[in-house]
NUDODO-700836 format. One line per 5 residues: their letters; for each residue x, y, z of C-alpha. Coordinates in steps of 0.1 Angstrom, whole numbers, padded with zeros to 4 digits, always signed. Layout:
REM residues N
A	X:Y:Z; ...
//
This chain:
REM residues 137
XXXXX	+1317:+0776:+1480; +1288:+0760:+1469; +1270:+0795:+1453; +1296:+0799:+1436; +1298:+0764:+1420
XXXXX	+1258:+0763:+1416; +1264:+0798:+1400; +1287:+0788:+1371; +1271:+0753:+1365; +1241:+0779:+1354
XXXXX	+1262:+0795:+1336; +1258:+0828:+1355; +1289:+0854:+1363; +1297:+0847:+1404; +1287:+0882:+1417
XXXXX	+1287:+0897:+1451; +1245:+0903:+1448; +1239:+0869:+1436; +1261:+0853:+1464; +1238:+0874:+1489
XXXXX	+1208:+0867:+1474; +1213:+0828:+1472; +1225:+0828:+1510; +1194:+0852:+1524; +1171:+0824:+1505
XXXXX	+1189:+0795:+1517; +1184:+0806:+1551; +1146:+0818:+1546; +1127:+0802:+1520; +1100:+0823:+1511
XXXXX	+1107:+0855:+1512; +1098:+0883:+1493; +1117:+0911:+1475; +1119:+0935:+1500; +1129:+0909:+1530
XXXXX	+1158:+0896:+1501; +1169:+0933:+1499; +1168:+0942:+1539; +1189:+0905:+1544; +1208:+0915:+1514
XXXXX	+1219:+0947:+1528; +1230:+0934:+1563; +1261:+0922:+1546; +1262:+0945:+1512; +1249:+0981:+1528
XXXXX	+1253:+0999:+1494; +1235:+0973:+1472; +1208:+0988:+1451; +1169:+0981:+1448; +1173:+0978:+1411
XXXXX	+1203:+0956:+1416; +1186:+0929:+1438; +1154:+0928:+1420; +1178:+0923:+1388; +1195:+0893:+1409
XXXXX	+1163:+0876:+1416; +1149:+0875:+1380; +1180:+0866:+1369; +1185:+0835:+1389; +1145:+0827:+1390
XXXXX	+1151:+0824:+1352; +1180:+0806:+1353; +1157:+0779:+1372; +1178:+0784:+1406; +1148:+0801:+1424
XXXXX	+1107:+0795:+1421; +1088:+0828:+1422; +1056:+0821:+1440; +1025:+0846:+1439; +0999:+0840:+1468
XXXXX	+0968:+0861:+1460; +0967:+0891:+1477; +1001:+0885:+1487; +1036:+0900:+1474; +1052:+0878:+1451
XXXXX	+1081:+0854:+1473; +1109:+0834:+1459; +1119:+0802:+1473; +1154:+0778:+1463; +1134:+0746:+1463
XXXXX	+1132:+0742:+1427; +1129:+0712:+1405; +1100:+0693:+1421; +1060:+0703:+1423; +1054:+0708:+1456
XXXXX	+1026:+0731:+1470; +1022:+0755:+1496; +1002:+0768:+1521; +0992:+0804:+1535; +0982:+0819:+1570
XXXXX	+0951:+0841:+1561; +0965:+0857:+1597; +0999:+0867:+1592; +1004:+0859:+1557; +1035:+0831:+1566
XXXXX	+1036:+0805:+1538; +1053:+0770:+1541; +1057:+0743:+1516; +1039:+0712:+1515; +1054:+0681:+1494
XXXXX	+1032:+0666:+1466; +0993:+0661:+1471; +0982:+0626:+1479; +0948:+0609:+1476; +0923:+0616:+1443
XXXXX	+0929:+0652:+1432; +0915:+0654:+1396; +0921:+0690:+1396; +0957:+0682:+1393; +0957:+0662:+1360
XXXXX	+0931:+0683:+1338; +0905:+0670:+1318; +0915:+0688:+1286; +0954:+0706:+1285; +0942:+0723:+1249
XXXXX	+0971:+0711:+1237; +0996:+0724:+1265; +1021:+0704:+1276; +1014:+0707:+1316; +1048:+0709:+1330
XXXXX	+1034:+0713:+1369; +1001:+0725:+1390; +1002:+0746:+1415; +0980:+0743:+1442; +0973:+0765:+1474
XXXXX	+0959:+0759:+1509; +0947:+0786:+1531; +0942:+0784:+1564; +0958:+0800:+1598; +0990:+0792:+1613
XXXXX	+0997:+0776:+1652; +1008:+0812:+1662; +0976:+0829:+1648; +0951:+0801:+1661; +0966:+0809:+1693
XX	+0966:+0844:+1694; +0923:+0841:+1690
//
């Protein structure tokens, strides 16, 4: 079972909630913590709020999920992890996709001054309106 394996090569106890979790993500990147506890609950009814939001933060900091916030959006958490890819937003419906690494001159993306950070990634948004919302006018 690759959860399992992924789970223990973090270094994190193989659990019933985390198994869940991983596989509602895996099939629907981007979701946020209510949508992770509804898929959650299809296959572990008696699973707790507390338990699931425990789960994510647990594995976000483990570095096997990205928490993403969109402004004005609930925050979502993804598995793609390890590269610094981008995403972008329906203003409509609020569905968010990812979109691999910005290419052309983006200045905005290697900073003039870091004030002695060491910039790890950038994140970068784009707004707009999905094919579904452009369509329904």
């Amino acid at each position: 079972m690759p959860h399992t394996d992924e789970l223990r090569a973090h270094g994190l106890r193989v659990t019933g909630p985390r198994l869940a979790v991983l596989a509602a993500l895996h099939d629907h990147p981007h979701l946020d913590a209510d949508e992770v506890l509804r898929r959650v609950r299809a296959t572990l009814p008696t699973v707790s709020v507390q338990a699931v939001y425990d789960v994510l933060h647990a594995l976000t900091g483990a570095g096997m999920l990205r928490r993403i916030e969109p402004a004005g959006h609930p925050a979502r958490y993804e598995r793609r992890v390890g590269d610094n890819h981008h995403h972008v937003v329906c203003r409509g419906c609020g569905a968010v996709d990812d979109v691999d690494c910005v290419v052309g001159h983006a200045p905005c993306l290697v900073p003039a001054s870091t004030s002695g950070f060491d910039v790890e990634t950038a994140e970068v948004t784009f707004w707009g309106l999905c094919p579904a919302c452009r369509a329904a006018g």
